[in-house]
PDB file of N, H, CA, C and O in Angstrom:
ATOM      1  N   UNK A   1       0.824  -1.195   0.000  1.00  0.00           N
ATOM      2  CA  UNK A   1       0.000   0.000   0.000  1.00  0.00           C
ATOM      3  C   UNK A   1       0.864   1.252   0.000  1.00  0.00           C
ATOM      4  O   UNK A   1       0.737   2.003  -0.967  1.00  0.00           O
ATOM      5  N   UNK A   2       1.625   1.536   0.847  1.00  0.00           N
ATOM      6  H   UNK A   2       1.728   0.926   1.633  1.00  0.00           H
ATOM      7  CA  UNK A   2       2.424   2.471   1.077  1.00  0.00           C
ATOM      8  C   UNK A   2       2.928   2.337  -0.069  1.00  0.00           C
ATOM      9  O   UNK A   2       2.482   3.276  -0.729  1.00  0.00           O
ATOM     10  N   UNK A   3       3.893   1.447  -0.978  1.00  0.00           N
ATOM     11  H   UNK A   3       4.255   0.685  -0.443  1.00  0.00           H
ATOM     12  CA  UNK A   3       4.683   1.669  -2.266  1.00  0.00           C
ATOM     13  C   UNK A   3       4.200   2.125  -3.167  1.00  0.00           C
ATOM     14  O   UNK A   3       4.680   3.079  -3.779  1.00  0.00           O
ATOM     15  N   UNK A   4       2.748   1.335  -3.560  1.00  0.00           N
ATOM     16  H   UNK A   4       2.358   0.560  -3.063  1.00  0.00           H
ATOM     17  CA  UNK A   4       1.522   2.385  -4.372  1.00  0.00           C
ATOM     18  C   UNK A   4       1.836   3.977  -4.383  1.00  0.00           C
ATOM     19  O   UNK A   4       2.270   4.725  -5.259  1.00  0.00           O
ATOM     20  N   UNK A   5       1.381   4.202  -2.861  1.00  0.00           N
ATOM     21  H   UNK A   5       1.029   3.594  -2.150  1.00  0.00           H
ATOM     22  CA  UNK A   5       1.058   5.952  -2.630  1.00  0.00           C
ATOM     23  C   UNK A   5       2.702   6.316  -3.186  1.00  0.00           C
ATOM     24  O   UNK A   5       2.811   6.825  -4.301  1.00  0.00           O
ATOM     25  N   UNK A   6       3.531   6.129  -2.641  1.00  0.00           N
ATOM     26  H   UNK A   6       3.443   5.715  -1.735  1.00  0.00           H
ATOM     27  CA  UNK A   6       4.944   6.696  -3.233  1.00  0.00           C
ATOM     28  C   UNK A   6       4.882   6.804  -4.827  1.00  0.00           C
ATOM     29  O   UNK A   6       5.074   7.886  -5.383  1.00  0.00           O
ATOM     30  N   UNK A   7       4.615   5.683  -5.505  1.00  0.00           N
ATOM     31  H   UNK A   7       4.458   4.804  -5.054  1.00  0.00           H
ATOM     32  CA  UNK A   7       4.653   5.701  -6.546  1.00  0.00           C
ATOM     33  C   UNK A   7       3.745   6.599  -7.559  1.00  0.00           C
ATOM     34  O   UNK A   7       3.959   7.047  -8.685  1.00  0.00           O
ATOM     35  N   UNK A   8       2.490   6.673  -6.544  1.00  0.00           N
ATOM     36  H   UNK A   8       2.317   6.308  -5.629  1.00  0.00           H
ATOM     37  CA  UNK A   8       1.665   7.359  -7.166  1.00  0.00           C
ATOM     38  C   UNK A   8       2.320   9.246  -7.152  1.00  0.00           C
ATOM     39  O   UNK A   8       2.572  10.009  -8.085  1.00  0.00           O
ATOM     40  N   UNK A   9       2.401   9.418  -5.667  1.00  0.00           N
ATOM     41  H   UNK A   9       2.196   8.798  -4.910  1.00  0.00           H
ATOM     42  CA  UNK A   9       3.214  10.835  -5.499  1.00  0.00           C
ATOM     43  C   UNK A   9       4.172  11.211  -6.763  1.00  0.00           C
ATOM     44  O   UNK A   9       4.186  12.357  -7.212  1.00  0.00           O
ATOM     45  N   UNK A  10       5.129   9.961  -7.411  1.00  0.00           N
ATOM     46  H   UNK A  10       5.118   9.030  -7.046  1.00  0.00           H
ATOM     47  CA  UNK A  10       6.242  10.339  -7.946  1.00  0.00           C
ATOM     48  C   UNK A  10       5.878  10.657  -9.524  1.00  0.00           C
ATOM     49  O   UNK A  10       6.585  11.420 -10.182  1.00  0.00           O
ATOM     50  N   UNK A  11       4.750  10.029 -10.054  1.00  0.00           N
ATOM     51  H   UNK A  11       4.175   9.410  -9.519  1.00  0.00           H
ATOM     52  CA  UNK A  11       4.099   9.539 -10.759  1.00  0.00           C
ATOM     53  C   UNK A  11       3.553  11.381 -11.116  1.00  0.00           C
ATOM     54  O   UNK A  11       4.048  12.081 -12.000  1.00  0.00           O
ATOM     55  N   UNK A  12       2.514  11.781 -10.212  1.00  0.00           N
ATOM     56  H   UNK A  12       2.113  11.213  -9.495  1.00  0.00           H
ATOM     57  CA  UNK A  12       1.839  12.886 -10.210  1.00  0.00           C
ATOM     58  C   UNK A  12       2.652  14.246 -10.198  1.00  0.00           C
ATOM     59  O   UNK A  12       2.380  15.344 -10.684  1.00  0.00           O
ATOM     60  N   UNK A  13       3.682  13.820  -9.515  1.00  0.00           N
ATOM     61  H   UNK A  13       3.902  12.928  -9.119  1.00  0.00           H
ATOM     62  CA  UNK A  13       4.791  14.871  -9.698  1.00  0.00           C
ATOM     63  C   UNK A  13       5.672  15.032 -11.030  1.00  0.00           C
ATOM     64  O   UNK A  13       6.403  16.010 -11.179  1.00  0.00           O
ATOM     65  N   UNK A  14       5.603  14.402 -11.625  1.00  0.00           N
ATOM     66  H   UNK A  14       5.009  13.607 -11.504  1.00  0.00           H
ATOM     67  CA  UNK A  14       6.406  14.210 -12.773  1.00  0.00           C
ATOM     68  C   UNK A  14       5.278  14.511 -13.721  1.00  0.00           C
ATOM     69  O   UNK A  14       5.720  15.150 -14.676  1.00  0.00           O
ATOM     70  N   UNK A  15       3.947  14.280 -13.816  1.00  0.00           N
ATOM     71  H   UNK A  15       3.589  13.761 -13.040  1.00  0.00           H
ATOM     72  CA  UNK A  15       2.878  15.085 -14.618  1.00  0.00           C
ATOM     73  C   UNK A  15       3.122  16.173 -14.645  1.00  0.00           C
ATOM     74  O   UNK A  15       3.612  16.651 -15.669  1.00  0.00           O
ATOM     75  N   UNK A  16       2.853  17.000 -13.463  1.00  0.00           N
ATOM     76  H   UNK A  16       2.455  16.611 -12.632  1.00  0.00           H
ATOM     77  CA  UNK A  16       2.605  18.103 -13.023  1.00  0.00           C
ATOM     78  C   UNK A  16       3.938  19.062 -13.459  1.00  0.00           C
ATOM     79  O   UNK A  16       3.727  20.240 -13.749  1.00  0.00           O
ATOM     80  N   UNK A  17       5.267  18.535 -13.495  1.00  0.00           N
ATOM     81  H   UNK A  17       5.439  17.578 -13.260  1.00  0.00           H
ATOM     82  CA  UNK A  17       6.670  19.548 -13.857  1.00  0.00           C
ATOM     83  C   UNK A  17       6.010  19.780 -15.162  1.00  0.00           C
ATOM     84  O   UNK A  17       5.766  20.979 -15.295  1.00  0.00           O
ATOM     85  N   UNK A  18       5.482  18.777 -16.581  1.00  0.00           N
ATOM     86  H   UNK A  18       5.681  17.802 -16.473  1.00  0.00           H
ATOM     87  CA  UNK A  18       5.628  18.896 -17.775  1.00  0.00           C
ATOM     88  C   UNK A  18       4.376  19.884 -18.084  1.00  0.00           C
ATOM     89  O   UNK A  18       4.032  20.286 -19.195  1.00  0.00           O
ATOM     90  N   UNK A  19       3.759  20.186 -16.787  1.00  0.00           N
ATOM     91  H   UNK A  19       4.038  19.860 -15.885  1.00  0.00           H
ATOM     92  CA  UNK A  19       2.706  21.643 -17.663  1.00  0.00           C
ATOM     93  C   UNK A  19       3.255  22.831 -16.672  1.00  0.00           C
ATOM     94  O   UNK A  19       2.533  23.814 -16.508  1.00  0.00           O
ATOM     95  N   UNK A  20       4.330  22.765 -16.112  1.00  0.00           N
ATOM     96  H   UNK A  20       4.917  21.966 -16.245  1.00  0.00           H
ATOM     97  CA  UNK A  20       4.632  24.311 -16.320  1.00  0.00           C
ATOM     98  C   UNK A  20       5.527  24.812 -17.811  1.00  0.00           C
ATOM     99  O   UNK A  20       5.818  24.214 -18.847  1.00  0.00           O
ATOM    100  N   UNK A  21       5.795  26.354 -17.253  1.00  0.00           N
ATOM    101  H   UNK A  21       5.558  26.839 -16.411  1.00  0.00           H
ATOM    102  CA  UNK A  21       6.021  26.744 -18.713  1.00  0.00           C
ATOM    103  C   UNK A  21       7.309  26.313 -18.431  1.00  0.00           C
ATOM    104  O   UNK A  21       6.947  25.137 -18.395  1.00  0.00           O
ATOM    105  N   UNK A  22       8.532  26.237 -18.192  1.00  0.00           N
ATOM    106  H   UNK A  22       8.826  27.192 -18.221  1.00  0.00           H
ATOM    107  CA  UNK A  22       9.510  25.734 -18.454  1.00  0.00           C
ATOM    108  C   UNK A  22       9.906  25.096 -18.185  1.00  0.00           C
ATOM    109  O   UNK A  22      10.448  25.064 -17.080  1.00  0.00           O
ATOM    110  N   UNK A  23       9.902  23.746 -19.373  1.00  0.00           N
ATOM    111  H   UNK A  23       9.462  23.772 -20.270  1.00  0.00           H
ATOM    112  CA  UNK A  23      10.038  22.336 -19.036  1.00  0.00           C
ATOM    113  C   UNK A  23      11.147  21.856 -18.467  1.00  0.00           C
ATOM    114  O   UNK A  23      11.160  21.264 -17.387  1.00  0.00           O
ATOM    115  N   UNK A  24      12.239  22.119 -19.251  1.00  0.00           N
ATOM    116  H   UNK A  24      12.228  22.600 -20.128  1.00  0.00           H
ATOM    117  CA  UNK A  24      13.481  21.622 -18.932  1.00  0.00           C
ATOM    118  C   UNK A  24      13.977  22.502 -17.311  1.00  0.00           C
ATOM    119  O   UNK A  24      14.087  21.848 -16.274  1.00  0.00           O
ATOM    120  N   UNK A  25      14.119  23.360 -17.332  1.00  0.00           N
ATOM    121  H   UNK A  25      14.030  23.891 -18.175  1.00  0.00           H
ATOM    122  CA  UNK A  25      14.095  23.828 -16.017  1.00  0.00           C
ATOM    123  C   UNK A  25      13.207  23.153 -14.862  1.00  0.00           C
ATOM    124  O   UNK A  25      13.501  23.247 -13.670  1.00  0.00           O
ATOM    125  N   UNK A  26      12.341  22.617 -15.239  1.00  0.00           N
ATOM    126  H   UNK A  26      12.102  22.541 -16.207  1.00  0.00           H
ATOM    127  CA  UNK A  26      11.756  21.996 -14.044  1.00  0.00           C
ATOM    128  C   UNK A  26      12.125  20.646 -13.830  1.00  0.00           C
ATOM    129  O   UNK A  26      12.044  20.049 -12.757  1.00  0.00           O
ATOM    130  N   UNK A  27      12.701  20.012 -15.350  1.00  0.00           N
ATOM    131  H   UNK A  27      12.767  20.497 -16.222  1.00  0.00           H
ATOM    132  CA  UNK A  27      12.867  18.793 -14.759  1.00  0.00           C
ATOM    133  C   UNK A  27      14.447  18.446 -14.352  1.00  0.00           C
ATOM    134  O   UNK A  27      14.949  17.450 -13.831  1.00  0.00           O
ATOM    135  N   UNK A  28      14.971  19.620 -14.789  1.00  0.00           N
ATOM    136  H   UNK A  28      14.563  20.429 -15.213  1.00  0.00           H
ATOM    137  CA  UNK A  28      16.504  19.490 -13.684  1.00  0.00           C
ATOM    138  C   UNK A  28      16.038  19.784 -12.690  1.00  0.00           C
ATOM    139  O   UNK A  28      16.044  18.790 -11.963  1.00  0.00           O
ATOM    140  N   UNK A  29      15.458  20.925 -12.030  1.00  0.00           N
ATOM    141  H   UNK A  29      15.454  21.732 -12.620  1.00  0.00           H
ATOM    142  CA  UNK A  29      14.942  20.591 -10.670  1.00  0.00           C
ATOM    143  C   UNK A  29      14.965  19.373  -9.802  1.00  0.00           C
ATOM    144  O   UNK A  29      15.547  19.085  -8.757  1.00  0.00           O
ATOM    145  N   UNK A  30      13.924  18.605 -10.796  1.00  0.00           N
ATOM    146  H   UNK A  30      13.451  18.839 -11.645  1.00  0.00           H
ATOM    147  CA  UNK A  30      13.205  17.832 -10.447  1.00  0.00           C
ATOM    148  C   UNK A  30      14.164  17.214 -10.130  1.00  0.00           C
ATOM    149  O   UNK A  30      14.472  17.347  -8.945  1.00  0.00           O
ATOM    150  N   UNK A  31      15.116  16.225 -11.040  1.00  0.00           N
ATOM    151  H   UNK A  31      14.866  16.116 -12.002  1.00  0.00           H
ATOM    152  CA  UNK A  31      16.280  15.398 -11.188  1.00  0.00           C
ATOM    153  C   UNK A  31      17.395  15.678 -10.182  1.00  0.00           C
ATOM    154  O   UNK A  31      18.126  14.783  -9.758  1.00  0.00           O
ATOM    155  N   UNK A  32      17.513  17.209  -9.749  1.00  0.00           N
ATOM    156  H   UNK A  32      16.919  17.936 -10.094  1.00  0.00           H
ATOM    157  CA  UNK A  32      18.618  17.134  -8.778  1.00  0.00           C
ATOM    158  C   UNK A  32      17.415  16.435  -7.506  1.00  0.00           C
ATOM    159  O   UNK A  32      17.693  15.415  -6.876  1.00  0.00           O
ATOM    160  N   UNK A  33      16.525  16.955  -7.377  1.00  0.00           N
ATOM    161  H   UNK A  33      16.299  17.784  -7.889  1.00  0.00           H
ATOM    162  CA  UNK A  33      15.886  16.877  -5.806  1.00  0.00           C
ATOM    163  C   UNK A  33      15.698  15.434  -5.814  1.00  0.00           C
ATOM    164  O   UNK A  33      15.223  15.014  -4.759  1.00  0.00           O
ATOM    165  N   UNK A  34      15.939  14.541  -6.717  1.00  0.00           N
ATOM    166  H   UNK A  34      16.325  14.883  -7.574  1.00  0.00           H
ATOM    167  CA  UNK A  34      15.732  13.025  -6.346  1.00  0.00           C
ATOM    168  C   UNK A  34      17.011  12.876  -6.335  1.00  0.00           C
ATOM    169  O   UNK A  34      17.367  12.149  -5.408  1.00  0.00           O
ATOM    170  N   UNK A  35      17.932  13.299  -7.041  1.00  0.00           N
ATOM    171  H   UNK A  35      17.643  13.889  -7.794  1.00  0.00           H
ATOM    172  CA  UNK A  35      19.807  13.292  -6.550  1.00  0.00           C
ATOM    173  C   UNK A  35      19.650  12.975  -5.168  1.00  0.00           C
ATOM    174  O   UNK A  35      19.663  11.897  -4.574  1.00  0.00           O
ATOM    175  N   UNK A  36      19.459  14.459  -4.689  1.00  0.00           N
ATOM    176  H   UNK A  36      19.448  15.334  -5.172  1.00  0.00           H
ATOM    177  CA  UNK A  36      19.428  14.687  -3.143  1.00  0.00           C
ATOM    178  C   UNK A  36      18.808  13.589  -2.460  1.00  0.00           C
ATOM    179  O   UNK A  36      19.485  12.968  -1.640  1.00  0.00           O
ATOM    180  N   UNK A  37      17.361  13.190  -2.726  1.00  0.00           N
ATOM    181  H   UNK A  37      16.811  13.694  -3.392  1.00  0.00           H
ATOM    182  CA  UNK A  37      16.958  12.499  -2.039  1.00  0.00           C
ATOM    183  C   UNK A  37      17.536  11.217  -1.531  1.00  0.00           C
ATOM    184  O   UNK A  37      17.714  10.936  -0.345  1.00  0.00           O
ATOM    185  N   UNK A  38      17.856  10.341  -2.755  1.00  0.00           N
ATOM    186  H   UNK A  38      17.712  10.569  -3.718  1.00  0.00           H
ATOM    187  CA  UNK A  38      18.460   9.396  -3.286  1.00  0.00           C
ATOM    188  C   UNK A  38      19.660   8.907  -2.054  1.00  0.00           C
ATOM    189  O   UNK A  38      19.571   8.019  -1.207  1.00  0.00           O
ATOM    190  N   UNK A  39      20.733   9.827  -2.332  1.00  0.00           N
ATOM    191  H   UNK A  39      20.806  10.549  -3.021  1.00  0.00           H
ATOM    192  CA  UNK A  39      21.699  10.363  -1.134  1.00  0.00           C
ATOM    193  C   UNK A  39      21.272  10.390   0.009  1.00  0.00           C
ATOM    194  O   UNK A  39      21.877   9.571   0.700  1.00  0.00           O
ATOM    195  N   UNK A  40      20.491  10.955   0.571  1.00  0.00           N
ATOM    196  H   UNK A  40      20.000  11.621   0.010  1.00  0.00           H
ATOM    197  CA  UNK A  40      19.873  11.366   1.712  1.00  0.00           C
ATOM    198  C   UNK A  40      19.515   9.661   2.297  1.00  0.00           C
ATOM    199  O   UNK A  40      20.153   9.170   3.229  1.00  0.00           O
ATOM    200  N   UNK A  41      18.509   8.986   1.638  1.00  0.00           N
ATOM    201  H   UNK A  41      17.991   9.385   0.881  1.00  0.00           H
ATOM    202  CA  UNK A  41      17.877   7.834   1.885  1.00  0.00           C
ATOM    203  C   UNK A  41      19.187   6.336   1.996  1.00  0.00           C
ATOM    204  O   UNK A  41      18.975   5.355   2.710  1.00  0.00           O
ATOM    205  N   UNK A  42      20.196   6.468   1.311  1.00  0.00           N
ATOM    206  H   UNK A  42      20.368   7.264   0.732  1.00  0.00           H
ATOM    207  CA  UNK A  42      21.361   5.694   1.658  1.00  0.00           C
ATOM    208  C   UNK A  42      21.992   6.323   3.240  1.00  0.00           C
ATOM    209  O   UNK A  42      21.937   5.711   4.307  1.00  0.00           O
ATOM    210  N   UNK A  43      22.578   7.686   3.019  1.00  0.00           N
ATOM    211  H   UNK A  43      22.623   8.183   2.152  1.00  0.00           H
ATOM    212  CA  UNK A  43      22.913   8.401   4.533  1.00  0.00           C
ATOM    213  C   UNK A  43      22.153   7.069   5.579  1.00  0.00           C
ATOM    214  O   UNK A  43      22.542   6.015   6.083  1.00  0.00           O
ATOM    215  N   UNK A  44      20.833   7.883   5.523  1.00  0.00           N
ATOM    216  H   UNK A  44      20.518   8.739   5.113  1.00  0.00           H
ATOM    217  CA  UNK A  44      19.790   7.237   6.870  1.00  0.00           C
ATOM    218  C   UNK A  44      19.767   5.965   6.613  1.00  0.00           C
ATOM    219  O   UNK A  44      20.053   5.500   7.716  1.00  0.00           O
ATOM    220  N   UNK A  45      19.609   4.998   5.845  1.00  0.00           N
ATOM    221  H   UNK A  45      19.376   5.376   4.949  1.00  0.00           H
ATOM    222  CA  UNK A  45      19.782   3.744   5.756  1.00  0.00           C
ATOM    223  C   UNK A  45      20.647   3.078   6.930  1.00  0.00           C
ATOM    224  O   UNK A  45      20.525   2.356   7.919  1.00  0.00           O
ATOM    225  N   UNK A  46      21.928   4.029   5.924  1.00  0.00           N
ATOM    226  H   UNK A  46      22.026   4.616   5.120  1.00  0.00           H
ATOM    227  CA  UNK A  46      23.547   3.304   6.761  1.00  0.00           C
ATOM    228  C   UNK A  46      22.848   3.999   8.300  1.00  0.00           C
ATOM    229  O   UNK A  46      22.623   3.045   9.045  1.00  0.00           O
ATOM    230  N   UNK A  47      22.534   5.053   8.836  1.00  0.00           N
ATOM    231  H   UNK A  47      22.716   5.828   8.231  1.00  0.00           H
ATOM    232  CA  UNK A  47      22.330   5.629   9.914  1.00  0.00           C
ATOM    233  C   UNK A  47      21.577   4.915  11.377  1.00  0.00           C
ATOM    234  O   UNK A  47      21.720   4.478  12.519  1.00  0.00           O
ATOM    235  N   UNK A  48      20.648   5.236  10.198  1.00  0.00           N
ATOM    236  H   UNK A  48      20.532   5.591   9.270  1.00  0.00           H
ATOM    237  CA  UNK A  48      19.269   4.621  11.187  1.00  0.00           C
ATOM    238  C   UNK A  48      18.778   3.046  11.045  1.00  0.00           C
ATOM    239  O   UNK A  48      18.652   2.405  12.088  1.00  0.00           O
ATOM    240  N   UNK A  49      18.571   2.578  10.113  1.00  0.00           N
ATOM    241  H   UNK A  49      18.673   3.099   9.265  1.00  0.00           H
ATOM    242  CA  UNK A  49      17.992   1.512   9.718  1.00  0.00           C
ATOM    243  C   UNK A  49      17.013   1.894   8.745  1.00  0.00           C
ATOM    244  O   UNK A  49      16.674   3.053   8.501  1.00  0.00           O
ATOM    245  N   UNK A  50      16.566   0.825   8.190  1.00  0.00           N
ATOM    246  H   UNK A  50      16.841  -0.116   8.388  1.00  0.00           H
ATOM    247  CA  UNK A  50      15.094   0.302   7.508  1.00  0.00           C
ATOM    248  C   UNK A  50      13.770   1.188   7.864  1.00  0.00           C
ATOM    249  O   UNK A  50      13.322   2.106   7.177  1.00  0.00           O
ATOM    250  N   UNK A  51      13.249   0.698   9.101  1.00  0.00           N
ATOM    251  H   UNK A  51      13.613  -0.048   9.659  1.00  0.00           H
ATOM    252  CA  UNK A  51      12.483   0.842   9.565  1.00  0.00           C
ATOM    253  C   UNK A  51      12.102   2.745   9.814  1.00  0.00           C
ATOM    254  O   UNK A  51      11.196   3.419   9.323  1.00  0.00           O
ATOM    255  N   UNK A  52      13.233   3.144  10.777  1.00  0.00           N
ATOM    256  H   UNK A  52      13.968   2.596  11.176  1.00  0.00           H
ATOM    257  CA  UNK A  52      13.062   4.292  10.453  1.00  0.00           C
ATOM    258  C   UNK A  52      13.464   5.420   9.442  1.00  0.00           C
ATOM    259  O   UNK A  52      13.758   6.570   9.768  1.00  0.00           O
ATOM    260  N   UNK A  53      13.444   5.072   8.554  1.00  0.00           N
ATOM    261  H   UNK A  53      13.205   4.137   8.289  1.00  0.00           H
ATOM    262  CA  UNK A  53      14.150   5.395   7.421  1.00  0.00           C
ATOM    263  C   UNK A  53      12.792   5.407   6.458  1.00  0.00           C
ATOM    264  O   UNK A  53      12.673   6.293   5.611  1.00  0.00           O
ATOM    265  N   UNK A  54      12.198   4.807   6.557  1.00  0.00           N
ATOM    266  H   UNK A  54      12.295   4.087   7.245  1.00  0.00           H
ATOM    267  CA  UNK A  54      10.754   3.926   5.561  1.00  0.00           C
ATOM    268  C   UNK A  54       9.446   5.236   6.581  1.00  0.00           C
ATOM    269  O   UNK A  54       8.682   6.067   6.092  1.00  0.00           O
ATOM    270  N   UNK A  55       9.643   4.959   7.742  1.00  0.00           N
ATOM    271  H   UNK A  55      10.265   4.283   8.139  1.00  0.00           H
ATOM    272  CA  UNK A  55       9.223   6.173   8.507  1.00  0.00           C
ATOM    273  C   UNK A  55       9.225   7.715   8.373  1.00  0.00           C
ATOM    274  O   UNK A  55       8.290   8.514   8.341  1.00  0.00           O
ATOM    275  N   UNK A  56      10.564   7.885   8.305  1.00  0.00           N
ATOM    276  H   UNK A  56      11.324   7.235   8.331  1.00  0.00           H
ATOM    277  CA  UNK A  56      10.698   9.109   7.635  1.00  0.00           C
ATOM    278  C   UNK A  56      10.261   9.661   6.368  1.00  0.00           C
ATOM    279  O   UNK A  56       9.510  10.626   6.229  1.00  0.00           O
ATOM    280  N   UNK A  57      10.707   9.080   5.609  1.00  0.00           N
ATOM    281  H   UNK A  57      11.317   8.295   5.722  1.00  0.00           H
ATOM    282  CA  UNK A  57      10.143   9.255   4.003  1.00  0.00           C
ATOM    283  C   UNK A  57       8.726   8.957   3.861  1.00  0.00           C
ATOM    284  O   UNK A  57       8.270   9.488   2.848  1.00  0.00           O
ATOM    285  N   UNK A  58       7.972   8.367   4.450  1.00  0.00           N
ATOM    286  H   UNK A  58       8.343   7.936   5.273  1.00  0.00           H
ATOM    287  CA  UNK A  58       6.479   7.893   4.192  1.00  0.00           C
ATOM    288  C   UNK A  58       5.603   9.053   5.128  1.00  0.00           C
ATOM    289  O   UNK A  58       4.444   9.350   4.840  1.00  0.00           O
ATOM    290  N   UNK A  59       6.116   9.473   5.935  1.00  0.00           N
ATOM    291  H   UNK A  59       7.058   9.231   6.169  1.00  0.00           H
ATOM    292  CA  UNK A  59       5.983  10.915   6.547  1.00  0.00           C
ATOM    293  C   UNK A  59       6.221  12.221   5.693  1.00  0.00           C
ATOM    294  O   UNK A  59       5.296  13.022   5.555  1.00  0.00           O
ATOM    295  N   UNK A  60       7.012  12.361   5.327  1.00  0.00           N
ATOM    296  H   UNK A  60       7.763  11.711   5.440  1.00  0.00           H
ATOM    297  CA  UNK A  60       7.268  13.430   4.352  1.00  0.00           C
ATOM    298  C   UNK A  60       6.498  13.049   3.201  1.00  0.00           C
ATOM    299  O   UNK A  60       5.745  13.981   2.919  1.00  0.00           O
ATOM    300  N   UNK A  61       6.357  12.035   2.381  1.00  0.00           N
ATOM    301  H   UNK A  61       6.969  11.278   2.610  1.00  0.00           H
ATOM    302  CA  UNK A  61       5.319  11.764   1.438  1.00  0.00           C
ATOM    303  C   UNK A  61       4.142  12.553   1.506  1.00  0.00           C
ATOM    304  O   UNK A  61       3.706  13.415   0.743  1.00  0.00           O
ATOM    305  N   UNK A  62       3.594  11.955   2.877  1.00  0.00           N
ATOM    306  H   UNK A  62       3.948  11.255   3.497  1.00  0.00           H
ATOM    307  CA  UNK A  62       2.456  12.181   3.346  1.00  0.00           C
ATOM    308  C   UNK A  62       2.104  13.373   3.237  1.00  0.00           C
ATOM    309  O   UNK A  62       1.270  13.736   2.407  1.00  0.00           O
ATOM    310  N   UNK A  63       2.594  14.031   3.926  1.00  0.00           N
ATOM    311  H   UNK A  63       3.272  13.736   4.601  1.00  0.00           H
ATOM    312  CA  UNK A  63       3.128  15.446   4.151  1.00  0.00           C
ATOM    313  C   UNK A  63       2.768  16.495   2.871  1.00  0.00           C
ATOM    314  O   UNK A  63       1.963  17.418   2.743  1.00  0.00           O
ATOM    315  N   UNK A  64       3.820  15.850   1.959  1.00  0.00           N
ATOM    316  H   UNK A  64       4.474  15.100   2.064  1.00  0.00           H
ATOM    317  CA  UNK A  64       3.791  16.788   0.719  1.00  0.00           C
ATOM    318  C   UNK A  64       2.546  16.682  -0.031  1.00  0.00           C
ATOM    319  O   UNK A  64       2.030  17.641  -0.605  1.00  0.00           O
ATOM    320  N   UNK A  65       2.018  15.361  -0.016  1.00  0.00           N
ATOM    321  H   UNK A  65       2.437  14.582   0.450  1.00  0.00           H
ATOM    322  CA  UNK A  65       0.953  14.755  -0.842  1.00  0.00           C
ATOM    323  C   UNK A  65      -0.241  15.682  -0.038  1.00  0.00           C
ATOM    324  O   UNK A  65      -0.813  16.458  -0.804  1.00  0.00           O
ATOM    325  N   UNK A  66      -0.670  15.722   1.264  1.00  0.00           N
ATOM    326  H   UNK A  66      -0.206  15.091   1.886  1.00  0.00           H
ATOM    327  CA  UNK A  66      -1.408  16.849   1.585  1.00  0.00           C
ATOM    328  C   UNK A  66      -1.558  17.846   1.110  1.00  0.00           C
ATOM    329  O   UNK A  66      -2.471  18.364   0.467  1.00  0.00           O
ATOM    330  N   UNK A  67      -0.244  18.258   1.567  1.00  0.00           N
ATOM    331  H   UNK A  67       0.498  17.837   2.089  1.00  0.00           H
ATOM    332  CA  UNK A  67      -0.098  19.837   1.265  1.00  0.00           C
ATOM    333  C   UNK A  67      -0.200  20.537  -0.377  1.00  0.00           C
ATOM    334  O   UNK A  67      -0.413  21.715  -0.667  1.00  0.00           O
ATOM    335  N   UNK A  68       0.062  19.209  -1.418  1.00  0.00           N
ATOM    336  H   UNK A  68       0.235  18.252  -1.182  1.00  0.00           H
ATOM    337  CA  UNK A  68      -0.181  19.278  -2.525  1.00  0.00           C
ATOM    338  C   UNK A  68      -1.841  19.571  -2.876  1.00  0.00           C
ATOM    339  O   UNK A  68      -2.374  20.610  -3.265  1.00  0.00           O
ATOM    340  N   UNK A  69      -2.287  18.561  -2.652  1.00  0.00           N
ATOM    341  H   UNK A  69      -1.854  17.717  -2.335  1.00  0.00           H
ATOM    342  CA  UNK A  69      -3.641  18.163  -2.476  1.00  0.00           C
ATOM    343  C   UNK A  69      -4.690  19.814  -1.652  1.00  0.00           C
ATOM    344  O   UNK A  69      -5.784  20.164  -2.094  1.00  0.00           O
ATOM    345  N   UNK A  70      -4.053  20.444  -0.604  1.00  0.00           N
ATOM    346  H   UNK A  70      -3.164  20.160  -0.245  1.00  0.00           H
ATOM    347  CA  UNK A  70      -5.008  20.987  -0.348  1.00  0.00           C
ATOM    348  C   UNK A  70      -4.407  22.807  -0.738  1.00  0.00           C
ATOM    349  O   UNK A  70      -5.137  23.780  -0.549  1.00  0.00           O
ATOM    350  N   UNK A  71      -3.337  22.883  -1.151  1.00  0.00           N
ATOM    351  H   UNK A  71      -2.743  22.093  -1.304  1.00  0.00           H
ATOM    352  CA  UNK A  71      -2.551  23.832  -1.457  1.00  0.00           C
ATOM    353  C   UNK A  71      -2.760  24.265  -2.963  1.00  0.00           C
ATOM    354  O   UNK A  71      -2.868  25.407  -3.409  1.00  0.00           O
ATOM    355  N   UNK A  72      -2.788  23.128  -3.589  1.00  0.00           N
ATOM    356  H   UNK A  72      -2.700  22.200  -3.227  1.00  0.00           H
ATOM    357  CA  UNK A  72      -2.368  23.558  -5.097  1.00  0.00           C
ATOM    358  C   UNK A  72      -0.662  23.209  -5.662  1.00  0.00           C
ATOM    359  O   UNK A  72       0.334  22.519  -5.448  1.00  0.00           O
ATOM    360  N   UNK A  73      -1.299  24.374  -6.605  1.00  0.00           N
ATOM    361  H   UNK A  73      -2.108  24.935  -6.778  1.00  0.00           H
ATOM    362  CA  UNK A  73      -0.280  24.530  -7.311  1.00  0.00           C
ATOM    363  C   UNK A  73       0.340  25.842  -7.171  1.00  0.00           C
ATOM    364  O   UNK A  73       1.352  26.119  -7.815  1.00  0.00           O
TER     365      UNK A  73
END
């Protein structure tokens, strides 16, 4: 369930870069901030573990997917 919603988030986000007006600019954006992420999610791996690690990120998902959802664009 949870992999769904991620997927779906990543999914909807990657719609959403290709109707602003500047494409390519958004999708380097886009591309560094999963760099970052990417990085980030090995860090805490080695750090923390699994568990809270899967915690964290499914929190922030959450999070953004709200704030998407009741925010806009």
């Amino acid at each position: 369930m949870a992999l769904s919603a991620s997927l779906f988030n990543y999914f909807l986000l990657s719609y959403i870069v290709t109707t602003f007006e500047q494409v390519y600019l958004s999708h380097f954006v886009g591309l560094l901030s999963e760099l970052v992420a990417n990085f980030t999610a090995g860090l805490l791996l080695y750090k923390l573990g699994t568990r809270p690690t899967f915690t964290v990120f499914f929190t922030t998902m959450i999070l953004g997917a709200t704030l998407m959802l009741f925010y806009g664009l």
